[in-house]
N, C-alpha and C positions, 0 to 999 in steps of 0.2 A: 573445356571452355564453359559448357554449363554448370559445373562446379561452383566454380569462381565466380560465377555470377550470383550461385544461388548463395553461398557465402557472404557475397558482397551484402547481396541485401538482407542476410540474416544478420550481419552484423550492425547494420542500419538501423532493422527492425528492434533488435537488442537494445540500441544508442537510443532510440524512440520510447520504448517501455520503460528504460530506465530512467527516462527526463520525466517520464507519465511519475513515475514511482517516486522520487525526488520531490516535483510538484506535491504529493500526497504527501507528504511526512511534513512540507512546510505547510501544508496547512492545516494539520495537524498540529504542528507547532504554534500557528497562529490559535487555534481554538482553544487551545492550552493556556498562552499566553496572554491573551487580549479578549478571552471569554471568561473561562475557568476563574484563573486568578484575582481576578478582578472584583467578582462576585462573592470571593471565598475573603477577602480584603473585607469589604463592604461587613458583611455577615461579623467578621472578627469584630470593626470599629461601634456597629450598632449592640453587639454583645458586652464589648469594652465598657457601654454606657454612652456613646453620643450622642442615640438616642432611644428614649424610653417610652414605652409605653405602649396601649394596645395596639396602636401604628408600626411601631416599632417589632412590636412581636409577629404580627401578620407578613413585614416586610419579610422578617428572616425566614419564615414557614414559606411564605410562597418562591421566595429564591433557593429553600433547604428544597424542598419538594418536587419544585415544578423545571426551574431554570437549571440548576446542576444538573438533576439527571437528563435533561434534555440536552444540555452541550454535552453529558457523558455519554449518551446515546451517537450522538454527530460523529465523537472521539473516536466511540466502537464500530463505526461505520466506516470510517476514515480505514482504520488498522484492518480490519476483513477484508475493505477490496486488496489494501496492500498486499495481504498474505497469498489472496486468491491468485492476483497479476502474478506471483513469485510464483506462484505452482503450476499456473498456468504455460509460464518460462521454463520453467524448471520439465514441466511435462512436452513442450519443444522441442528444446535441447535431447531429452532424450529417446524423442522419434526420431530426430535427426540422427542423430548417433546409428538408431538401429538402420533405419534404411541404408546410410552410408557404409555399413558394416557388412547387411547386405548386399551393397552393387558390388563390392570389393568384394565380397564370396565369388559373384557371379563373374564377375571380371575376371577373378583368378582359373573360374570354371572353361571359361569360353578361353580361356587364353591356355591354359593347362591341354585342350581339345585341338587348337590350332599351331599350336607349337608343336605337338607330340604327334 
């Protein structure tokens, strides 16, 4: 019975991390989308020539410099916890495994003792 239960809520916990993990890649996608691009747009149309001049040149240096690597940094921050949550899943799963592996030694042991 405590099996099932602990199962129950391991797959709960599973369904949890993974709506956590989900959430992360949309806003990821959002920082990409409606950050990133946007700026990298801008930089193209003032480079085009829309517009010129010392203003203009400062505009693109301080969005080349300061703004991209800073949503790229957000970006890389976004993707590490992802990775991290996966391994940290991944290193669950296979404690889980082991202990289960061993109650079933043990079970087989007590029960190999009591039958025989």
């Amino acid at each position: 019975m405590f099996g099932a239960i602990k199962r129950a809520l391991i797959r709960f916990a599973r369904k949890v991390v993974q709506g956590v993990m989900s959430q992360l890649m949309q806003q990821l996608n959002i920082v990409q989308e409606q950050a990133m691009a946007p700026m990298r747009q801008m930089i193209q149309q003032v480079m085009g020539g829309v517009w010129v001049g010392d203003g203009a040149n400062a505009f693109v240096e301080e969005v080349s410099s300061l703004m991209i690597p800073g949503v790229g940094k957000v970006a890389e921050h976004i993707t590490t916890m992802h990775k991290n949550i996966q391994h940290a899943c991944d290193v669950i799963d296979q404690a889980d495994a082991n202990v289960q592996s061993k109650v079933n030694g043990l079970a087989d042991i007590f029960g190999a003792i009591y039958s025989g």
